[in-house]
C-alpha positions in Angstrom: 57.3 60.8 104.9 61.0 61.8 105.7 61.3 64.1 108.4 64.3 66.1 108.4 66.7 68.2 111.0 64.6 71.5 109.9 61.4 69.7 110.8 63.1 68.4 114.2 64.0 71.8 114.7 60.7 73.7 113.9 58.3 71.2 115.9 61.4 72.3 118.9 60.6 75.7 118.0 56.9 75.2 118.3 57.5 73.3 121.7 59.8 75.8 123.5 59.4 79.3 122.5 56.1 78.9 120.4 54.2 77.8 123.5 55.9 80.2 125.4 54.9 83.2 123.2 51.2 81.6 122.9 50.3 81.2 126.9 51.7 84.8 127.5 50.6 86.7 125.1 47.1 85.5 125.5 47.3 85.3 129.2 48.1 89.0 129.3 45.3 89.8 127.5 43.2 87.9 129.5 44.5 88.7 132.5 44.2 92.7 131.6 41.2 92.9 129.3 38.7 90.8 130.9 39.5 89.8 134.5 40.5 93.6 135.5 39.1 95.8 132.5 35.9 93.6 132.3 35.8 93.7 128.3 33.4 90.1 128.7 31.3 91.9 131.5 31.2 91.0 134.6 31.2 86.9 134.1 34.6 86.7 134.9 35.8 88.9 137.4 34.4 88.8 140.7 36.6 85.4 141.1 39.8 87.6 140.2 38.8 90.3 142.8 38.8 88.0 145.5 42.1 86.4 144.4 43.5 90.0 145.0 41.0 91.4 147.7 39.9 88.3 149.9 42.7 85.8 149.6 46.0 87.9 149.0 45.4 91.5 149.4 48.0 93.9 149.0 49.1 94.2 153.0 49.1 90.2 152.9 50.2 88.9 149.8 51.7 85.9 151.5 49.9 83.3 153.9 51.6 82.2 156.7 52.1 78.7 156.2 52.2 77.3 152.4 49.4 75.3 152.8 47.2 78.2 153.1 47.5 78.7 149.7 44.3 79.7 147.5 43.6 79.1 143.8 42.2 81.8 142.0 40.4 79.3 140.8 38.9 81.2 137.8 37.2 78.6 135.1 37.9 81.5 132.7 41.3 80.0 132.2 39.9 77.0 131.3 37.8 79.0 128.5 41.0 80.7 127.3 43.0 77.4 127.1 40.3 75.7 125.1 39.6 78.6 122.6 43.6 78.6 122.6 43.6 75.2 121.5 40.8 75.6 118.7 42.3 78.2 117.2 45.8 77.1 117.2 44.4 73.7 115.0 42.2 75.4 113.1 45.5 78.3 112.2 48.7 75.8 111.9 49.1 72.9 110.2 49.3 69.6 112.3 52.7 69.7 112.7 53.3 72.7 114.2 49.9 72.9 116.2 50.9 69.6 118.0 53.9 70.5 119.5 52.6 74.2 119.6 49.8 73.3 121.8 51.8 70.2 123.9 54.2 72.8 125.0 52.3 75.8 125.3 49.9 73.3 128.0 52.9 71.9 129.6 54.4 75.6 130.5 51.0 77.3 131.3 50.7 74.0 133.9 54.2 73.8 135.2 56.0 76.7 135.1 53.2 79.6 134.8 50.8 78.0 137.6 53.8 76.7 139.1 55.5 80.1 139.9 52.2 82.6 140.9 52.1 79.7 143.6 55.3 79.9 144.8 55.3 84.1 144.4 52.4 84.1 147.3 54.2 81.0 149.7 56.7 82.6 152.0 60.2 81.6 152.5 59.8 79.2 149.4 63.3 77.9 148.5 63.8 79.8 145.3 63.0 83.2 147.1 66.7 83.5 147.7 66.9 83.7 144.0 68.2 87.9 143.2 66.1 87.3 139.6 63.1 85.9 141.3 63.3 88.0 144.1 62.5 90.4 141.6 59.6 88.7 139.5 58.1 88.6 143.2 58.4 92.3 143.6 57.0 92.6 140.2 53.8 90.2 140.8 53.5 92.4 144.3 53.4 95.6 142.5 50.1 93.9 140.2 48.2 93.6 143.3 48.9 97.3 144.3 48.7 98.6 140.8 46.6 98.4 137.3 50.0 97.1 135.5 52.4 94.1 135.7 49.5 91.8 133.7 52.2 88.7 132.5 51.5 87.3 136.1 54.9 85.2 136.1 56.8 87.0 133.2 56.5 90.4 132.0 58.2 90.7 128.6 54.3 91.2 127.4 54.3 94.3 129.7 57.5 95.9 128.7 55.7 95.4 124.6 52.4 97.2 125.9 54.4 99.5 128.5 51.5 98.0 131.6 55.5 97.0 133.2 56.0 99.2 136.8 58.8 98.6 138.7 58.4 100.6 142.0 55.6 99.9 143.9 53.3 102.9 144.5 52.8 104.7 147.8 49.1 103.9 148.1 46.9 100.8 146.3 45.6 102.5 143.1 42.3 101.1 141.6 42.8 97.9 139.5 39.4 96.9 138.8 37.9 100.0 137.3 34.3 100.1 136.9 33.7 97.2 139.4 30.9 97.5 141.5 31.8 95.9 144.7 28.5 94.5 146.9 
């Protein structure tokens, strides 16, 4: 079998911008559909409500010391991830669902994860960043709001127009139909 520069370059394509496309895309509907909207009942949200109402509510999105940092912790993401996986190797061939799925794991782990950490830890060193200054304010505006779903990057809002960029006067409701106990 002789691979060539095009299949150097597609399994690159899978890797970088493949994986990319894959983690936020369904992320965003995750995010939206079932741990706000409850579209799969009520299984997975309560964890999400306290991620936004117990551990970082909207008047204290940031901890004051980093190591006060809380997980989510939602196994749903683990579900998501797993069906992500399945489907990808039962859709592409081999050689694009390897590096599809390689990449798409290694960016949800290290950059995705990575970043809604450091959007909650105050006075991290990239906060003096202008462009992530801004994806800050954006991931604020998501715990005030029922918008802003890409959690780190929010090309997938600006498609399905859920992208806000002023933050509203008062918290609106973003887990309608939730029945708080």
């Amino acid at each position: 079998m002789d691979i060539t520069v095009f299949d150097i370059l597609r399994a690159l394509f899978m890797f970088t911008i493949g994986g990319v496309i894959v983690v936020d895309l369904t992320s965003y509907f995750w995010h939206r559909f079932v741990e706000h909207n409850g579209f799969l009942g009520e299984m997975f949200r309560p964890r999400h409500v306290v991620h936004h109402e117990g551990h970082y509510p909207p008047e204290s999105l940031r901890p004051k010391h980093p190591e006060e940092y809380k997980s989510a912790g939602s196994k749903g993401w683990y579900v998501l991830a797993g069906l992500d996986i399945v489907l990808i190797f039962l859709i592409f061939p081999l050689r694009d669902a390897v590096p599809l799925v390689v990449g798409g794991v290694l960016y949800a782990r290290f950059v995705v994860q990575y970043f809604h950490i450091v959007f909650h830890i105050p006075s991290h060193w990239l906060h003096r960043f202008k462009r992530f200054k801004r994806l800050i304010k954006l991931h604020d505006i998501h715990h005030w709001a029922p918008c802003n779903y890409g959690i780190v990057f929010f090309w997938v809002d600006r498609i399905f127009k859920t992208l806000r960029e002023d933050m509203p006067k008062e918290k609106e409701d973003i887990f309608p139909g939730y029945k708080r106990s």
